[in-house]
C-alpha positions as CSV (number, residue, x, y, z in Angstrom):
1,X,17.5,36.5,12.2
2,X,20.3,36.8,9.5
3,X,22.9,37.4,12.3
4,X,21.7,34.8,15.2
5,X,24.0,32.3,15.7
6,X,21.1,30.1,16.0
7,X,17.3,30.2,15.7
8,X,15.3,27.9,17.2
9,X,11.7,27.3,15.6
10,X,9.4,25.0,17.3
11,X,6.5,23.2,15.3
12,X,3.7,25.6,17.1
13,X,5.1,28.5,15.8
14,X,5.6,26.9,12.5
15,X,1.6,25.9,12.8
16,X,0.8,29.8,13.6
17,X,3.4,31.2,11.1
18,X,1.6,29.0,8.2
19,X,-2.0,30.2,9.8
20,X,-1.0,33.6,9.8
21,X,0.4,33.9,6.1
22,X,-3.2,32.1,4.6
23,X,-5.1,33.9,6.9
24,X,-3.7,37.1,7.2
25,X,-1.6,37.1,3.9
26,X,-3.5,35.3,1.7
27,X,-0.8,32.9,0.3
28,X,-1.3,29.8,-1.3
29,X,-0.3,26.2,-0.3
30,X,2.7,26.6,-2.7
31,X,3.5,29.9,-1.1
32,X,3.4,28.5,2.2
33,X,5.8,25.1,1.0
34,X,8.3,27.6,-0.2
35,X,8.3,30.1,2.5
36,X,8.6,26.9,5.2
37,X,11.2,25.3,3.1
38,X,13.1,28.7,3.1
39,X,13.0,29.0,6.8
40,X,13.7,25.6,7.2
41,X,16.8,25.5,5.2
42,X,18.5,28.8,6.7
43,X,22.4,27.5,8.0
44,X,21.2,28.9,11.4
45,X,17.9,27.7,11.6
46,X,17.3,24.9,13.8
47,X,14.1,22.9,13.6
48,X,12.2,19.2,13.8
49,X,12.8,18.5,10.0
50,X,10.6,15.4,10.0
51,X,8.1,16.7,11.4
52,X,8.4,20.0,8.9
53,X,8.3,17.4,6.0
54,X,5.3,15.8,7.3
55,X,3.9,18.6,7.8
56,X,4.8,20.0,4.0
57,X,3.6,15.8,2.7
58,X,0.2,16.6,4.1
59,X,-0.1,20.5,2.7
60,X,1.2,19.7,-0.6
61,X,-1.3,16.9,-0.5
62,X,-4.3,19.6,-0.1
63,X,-4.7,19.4,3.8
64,X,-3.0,21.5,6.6
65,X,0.5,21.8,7.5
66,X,-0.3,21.6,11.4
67,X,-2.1,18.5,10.8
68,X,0.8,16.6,8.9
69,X,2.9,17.6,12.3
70,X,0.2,16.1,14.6
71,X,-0.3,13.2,12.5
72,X,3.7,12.6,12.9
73,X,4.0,13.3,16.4
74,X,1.7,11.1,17.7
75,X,2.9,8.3,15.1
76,X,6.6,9.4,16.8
77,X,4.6,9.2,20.2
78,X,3.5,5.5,19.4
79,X,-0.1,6.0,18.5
80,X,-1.2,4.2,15.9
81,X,-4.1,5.7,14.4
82,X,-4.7,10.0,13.5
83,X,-8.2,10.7,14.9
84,X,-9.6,13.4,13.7
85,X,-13.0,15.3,12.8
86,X,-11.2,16.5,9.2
87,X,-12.4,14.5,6.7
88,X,-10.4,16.2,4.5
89,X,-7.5,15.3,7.1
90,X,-8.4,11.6,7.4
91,X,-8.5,10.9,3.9
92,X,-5.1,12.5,3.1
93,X,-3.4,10.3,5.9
94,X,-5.6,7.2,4.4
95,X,-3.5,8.2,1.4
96,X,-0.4,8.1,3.1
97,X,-1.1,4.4,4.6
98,X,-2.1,5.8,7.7
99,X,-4.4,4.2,10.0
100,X,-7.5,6.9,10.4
101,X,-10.7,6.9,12.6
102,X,-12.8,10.0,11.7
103,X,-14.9,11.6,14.3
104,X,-18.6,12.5,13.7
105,X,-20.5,14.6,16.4
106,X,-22.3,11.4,17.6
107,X,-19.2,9.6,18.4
């Protein structure tokens, strides 16, 4: 990576490479905000960087990195409202001034 002229790192693999250090590595939610802020600020690293600190807002906040990405993509995309069957999710973006509609197995 050091000698690429450029890498490119989408946001799934940024949602797998944050699953696979908690899962398979065991590291913390600061662990995973340093080792994305690292990656993200390599000089040849090219990446969505509001999206990434979306995504680091909502795991810093206690929730999921992927879903602070999803949340902002489909605000980027023009929805309005995160829907979502994470409670923990909906009341992070609630936090955040987001509109939220949680999902029960009935709806």
């Amino acid at each position: 990576m050091a000698t690429a002229e450029i890498v490119a790192v989408t946001l799934p693999a940024l949602c797998e490479f944050c699953w696979v250090l908690k899962a398979a590595y065991g590291f913390t939610p600061h662990q995973l905000a340093v080792s994305l802020r690292l990656l993200a600020d390599s000089e040849n690293v090219a990446i969505d960087r509001d999206a990434v600190e979306a995504g680091l807002a909502m795991l810093e906040a206690g929730g999921d990195f992927a879903d602070g990405v999803i949340a902002y993509e489909g605000r980027w995309l023009g929805g309005e409202t995160f829907v979502t069957f994470d409670k923990r999710a909906a009341q992070i973006i609630t936090n955040q001034d987001g509109s939220v509609h949680l999902l029960t197995a009935a709806s």
